[in-house]
N, CA and C atoms as a LAMMPS dump frame, in Angstrom:
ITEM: TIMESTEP
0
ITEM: NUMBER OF ATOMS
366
ITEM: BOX BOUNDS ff ff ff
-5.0000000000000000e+02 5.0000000000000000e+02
-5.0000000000000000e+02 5.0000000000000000e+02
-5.0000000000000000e+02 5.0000000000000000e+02
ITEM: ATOMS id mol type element x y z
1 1 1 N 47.447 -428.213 -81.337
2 1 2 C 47.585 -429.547 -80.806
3 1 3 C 47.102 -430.542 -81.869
4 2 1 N 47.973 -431.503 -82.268
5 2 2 C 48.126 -432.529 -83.262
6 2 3 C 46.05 -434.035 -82.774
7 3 1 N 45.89 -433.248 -83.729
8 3 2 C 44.745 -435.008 -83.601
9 3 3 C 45.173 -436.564 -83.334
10 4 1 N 44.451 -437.114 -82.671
11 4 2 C 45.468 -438.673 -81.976
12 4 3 C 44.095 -439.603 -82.796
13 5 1 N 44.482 -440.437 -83.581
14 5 2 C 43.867 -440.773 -84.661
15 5 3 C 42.766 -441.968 -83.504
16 6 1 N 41.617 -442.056 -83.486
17 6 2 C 40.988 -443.101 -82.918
18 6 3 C 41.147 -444.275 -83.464
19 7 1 N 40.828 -445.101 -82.326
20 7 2 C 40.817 -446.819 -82.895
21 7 3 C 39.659 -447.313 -83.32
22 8 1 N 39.624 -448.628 -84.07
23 8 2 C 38.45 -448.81 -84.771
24 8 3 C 37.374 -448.893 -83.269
25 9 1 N 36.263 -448.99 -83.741
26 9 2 C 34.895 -449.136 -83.051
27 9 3 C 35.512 -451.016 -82.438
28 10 1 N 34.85 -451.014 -81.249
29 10 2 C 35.011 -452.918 -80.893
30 10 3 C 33.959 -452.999 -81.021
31 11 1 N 34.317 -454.809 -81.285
32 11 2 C 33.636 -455.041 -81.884
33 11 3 C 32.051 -455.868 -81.165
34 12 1 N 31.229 -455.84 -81.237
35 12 2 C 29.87 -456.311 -80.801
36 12 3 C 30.277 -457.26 -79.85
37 13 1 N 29.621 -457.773 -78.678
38 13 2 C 29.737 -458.927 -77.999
39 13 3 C 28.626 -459.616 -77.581
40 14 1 N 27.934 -460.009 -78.773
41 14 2 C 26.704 -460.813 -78.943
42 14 3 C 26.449 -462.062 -78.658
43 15 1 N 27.365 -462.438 -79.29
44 15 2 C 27.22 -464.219 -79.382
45 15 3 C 29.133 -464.692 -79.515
46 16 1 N 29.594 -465.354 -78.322
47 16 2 C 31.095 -465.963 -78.84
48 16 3 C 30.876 -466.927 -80.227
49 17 1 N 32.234 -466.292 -81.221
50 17 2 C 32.038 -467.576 -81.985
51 17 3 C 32.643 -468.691 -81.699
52 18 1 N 31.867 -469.456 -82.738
53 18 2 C 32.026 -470.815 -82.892
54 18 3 C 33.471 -470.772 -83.432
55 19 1 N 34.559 -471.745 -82.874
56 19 2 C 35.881 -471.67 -83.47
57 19 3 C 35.884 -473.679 -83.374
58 20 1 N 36.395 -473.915 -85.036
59 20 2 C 35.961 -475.228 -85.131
60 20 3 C 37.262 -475.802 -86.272
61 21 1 N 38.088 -476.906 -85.93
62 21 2 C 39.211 -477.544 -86.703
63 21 3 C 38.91 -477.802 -87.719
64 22 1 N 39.698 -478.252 -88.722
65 22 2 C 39.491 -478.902 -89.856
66 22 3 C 39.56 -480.555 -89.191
67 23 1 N 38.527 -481.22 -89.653
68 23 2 C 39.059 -482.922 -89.077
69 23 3 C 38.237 -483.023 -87.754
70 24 1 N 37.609 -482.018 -86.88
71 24 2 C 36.593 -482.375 -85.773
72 24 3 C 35.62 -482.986 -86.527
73 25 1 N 34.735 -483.284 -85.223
74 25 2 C 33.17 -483.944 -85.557
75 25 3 C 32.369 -482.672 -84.849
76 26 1 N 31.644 -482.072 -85.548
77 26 2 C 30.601 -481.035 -85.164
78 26 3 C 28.987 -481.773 -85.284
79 27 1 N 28.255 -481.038 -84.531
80 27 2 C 26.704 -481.317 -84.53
81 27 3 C 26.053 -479.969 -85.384
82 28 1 N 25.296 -480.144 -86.097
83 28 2 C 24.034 -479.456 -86.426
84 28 3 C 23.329 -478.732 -85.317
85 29 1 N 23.33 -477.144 -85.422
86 29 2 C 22.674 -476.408 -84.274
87 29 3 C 21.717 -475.694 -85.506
88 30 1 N 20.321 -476.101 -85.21
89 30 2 C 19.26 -475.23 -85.713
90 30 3 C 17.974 -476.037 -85.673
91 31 1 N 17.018 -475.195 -85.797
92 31 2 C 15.39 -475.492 -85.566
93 31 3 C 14.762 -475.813 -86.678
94 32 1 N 14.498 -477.424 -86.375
95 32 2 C 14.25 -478.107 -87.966
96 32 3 C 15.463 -478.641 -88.565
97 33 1 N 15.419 -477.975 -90.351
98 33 2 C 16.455 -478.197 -90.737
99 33 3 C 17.385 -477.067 -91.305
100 34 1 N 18.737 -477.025 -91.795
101 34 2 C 19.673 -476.129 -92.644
102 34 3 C 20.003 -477.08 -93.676
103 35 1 N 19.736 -475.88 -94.312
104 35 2 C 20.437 -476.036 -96.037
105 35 3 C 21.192 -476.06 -96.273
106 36 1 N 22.371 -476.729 -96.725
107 36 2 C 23.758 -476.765 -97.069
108 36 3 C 23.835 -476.036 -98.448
109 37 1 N 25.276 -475.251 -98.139
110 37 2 C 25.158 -474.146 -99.496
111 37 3 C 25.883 -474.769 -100.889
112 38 1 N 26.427 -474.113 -101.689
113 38 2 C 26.85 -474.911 -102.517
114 38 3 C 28.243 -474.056 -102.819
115 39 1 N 29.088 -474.574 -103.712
116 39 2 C 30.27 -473.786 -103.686
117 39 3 C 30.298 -472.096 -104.168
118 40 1 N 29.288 -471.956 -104.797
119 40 2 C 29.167 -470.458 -105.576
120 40 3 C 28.364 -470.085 -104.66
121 41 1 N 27.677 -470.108 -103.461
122 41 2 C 26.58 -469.947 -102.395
123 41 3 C 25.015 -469.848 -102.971
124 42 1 N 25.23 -470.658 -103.915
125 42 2 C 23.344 -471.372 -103.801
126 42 3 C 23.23 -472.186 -102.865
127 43 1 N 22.172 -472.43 -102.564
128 43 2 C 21.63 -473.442 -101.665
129 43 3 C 21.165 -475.057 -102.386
130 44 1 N 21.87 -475.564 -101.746
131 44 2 C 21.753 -477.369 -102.211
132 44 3 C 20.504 -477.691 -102.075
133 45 1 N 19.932 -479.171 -102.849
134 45 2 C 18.828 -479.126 -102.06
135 45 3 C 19.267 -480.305 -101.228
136 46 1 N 20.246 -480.778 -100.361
137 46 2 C 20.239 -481.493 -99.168
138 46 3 C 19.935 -480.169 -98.093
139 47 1 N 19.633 -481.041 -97.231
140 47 2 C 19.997 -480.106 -95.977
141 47 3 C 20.104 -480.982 -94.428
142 48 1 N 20.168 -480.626 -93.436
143 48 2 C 20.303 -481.304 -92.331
144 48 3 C 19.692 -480.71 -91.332
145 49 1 N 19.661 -482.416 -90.666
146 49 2 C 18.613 -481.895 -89.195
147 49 3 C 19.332 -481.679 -87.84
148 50 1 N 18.622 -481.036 -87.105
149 50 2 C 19.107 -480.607 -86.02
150 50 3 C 19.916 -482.017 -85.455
151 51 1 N 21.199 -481.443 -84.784
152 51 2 C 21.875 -482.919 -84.044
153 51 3 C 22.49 -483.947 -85.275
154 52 1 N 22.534 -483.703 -86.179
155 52 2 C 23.327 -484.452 -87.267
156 52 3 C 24.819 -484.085 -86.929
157 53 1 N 25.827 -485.425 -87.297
158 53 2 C 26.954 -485.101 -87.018
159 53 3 C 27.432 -484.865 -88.032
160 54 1 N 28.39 -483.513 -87.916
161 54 2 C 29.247 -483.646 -89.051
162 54 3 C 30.672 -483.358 -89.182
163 55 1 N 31.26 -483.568 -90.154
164 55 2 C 32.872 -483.621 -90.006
165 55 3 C 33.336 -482.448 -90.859
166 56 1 N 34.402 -481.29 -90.26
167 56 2 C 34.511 -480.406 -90.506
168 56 3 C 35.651 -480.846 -91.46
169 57 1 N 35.421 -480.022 -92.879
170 57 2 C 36.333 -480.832 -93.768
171 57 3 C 37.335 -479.109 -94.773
172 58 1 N 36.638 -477.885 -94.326
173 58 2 C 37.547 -476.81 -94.181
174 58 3 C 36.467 -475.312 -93.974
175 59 1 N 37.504 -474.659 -94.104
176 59 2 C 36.71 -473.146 -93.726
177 59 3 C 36.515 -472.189 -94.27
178 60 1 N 36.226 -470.952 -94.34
179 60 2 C 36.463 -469.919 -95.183
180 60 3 C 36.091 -468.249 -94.343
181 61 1 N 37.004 -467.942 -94.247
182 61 2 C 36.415 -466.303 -93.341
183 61 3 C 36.479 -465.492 -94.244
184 62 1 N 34.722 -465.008 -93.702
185 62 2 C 34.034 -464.022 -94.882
186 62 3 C 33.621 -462.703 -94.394
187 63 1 N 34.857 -462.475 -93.212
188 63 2 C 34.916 -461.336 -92.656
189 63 3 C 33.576 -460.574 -91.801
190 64 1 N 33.011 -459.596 -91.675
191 64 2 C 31.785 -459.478 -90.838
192 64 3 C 30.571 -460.127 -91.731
193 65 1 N 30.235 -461.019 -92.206
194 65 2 C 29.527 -462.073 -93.044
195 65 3 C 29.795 -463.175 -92.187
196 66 1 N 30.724 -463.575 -91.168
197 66 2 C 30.574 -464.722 -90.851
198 66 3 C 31.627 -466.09 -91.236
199 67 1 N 32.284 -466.954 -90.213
200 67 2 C 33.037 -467.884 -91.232
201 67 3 C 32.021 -468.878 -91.693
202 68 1 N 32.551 -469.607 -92.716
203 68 2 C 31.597 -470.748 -92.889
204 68 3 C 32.568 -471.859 -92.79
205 69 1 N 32.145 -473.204 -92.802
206 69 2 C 32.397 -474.259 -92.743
207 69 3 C 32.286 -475.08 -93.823
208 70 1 N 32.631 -475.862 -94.686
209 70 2 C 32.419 -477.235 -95.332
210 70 3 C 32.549 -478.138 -94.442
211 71 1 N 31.295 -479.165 -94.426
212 71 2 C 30.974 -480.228 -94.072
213 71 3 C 30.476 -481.4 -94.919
214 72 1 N 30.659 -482.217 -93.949
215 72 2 C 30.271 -484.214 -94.751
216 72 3 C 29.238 -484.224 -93.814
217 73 1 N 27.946 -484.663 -93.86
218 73 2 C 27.175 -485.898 -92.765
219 73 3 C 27.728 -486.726 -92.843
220 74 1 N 27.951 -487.553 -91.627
221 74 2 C 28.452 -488.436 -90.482
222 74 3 C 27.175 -489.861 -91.857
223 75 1 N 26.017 -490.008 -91.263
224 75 2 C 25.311 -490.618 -92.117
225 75 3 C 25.06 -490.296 -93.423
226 76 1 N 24.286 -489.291 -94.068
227 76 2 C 23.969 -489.244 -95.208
228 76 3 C 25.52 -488.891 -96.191
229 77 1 N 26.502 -488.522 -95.948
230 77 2 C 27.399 -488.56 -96.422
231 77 3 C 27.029 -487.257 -97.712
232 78 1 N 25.893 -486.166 -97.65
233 78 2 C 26.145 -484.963 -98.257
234 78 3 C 26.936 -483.647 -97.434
235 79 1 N 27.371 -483.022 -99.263
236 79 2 C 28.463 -482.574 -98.722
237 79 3 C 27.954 -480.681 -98.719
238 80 1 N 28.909 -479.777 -98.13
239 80 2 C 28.106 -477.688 -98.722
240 80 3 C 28.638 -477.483 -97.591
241 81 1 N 28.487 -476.07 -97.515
242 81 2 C 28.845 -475.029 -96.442
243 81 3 C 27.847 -474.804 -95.339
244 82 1 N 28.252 -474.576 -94.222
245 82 2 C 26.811 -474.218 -93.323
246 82 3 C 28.061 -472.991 -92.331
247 83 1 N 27.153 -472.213 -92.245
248 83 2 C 27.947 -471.053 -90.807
249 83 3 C 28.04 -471.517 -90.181
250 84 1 N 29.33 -470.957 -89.566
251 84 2 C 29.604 -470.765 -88.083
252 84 3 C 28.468 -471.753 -86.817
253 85 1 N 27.333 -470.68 -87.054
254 85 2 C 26.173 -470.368 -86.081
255 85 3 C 25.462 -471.482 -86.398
256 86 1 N 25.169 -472.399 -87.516
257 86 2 C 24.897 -473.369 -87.677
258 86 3 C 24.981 -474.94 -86.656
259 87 1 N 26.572 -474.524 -86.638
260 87 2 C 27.275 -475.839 -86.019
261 87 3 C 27.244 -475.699 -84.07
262 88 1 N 27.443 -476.258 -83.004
263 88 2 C 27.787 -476.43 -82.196
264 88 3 C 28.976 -477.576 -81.919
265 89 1 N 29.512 -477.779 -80.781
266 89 2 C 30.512 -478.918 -80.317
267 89 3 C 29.596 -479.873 -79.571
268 90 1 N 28.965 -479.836 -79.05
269 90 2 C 28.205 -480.886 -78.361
270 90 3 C 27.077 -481.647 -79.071
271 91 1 N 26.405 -482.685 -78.547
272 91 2 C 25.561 -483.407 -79.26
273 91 3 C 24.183 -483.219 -78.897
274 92 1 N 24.383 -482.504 -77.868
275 92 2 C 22.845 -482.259 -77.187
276 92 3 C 23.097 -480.549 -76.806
277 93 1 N 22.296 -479.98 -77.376
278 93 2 C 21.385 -478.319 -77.299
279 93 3 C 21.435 -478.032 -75.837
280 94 1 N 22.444 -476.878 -75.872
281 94 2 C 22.622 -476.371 -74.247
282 94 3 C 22.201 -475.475 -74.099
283 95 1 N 20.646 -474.852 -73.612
284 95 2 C 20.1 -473.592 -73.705
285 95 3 C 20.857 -472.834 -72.58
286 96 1 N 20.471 -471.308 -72.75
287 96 2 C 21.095 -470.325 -72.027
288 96 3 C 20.254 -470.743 -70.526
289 97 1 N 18.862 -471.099 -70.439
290 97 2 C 18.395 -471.454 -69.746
291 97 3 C 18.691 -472.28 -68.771
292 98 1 N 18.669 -473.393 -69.284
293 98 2 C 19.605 -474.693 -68.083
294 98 3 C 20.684 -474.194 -67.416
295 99 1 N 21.871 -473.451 -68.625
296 99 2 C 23.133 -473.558 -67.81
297 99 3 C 22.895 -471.759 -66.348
298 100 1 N 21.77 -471.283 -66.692
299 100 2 C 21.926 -470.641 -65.807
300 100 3 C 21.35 -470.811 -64.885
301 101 1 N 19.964 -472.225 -65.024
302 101 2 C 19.334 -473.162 -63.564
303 101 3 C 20.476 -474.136 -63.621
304 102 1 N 21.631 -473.955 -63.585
305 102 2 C 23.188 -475.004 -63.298
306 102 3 C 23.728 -474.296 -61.868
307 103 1 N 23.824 -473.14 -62.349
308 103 2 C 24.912 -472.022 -61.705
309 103 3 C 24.257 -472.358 -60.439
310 104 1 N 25.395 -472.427 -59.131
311 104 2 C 25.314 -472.847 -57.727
312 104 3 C 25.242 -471.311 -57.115
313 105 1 N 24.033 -471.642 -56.455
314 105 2 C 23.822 -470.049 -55.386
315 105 3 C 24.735 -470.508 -54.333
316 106 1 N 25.386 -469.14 -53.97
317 106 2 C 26.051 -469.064 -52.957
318 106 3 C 25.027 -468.935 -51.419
319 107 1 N 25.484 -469.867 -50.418
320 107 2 C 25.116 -469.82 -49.377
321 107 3 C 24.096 -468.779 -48.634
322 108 1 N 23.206 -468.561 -48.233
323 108 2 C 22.461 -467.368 -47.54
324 108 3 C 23.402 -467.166 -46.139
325 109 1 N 24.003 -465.934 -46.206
326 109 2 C 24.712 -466.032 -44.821
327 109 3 C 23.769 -465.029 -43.571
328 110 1 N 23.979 -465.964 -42.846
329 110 2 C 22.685 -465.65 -41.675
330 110 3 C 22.618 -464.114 -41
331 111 1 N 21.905 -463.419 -41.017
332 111 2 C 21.427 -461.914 -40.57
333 111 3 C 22.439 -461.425 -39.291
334 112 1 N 23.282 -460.377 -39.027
335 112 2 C 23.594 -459.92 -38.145
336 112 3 C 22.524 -459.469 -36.779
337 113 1 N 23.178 -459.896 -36.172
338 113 2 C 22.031 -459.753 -34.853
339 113 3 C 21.924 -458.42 -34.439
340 114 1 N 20.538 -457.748 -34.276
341 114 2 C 20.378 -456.522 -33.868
342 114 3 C 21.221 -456.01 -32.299
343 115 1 N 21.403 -454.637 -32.033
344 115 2 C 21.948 -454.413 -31.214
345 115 3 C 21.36 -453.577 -30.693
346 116 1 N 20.076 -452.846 -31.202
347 116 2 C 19.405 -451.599 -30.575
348 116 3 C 20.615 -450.747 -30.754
349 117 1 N 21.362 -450.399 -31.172
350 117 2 C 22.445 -449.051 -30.98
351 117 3 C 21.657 -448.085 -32.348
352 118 1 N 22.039 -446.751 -32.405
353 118 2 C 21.601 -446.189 -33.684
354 118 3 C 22.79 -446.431 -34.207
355 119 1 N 22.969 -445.874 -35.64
356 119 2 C 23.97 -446.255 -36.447
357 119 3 C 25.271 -445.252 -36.563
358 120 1 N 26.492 -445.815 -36.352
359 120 2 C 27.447 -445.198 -35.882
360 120 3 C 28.014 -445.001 -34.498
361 121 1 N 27.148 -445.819 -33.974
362 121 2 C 27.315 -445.824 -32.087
363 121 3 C 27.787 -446.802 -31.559
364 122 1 N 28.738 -447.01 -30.688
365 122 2 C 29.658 -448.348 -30.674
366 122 3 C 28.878 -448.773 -29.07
């Protein structure tokens, strides 16, 4: 009997990525600040603070490394790469926390009334 070749391994389901246009406005997601990289991947010495806007100006997929981004600040007008994981879409930090004190409990539906019967006895 002939071997049936397996499929690759799937892949992790850690974190959804970030999927981001060329020409959006993105925010800065990180604690403190990030370093913007440079075209050969040194690190610039600008960097940016959390909640800075920035304008996605192209991309690069670097395969299980991560895509990266080129960006402009919105204000300071410096320019480098920052990941994926870097950036968010919103302007304000949506912890896992909040959105799961968001989520609406469903109703308590009220106790069936006892019947004294044992169980299975009509």
């Amino acid at each position: 009997m002939p071997l049936i070749p397996r499929a690759a391994a799937p892949l992790s389901k850690t974190r959804p990525a970030t999927i981001l246009s060329v020409g959006r406005r993105a925010y800065v997601n990180c604690r403190g600040r990030v370093s913007l990289a440079l075209d050969d991947g040194r690190n610039s010495p600008n960097s940016l603070a959390d909640g800075a806007e920035v304008e996605i100006l192209a991309w690069r997929p670097l395969g299980n490394r991560g895509t990266r981004y080129r960006v402009r600040a919105r204000q300071e007008g410096h320019e480098g790469w920052l990941a994926a994981e870097a950036l968010r879409q919103t302007a304000m930090a949506v912890s896992n926390e909040a959105a799961v004190a968001e989520k609406p409990m469903a109703a308590a539906r009220p106790l069936p009334r006892d019947t004294h019967r044992k169980f299975g006895q009509r």
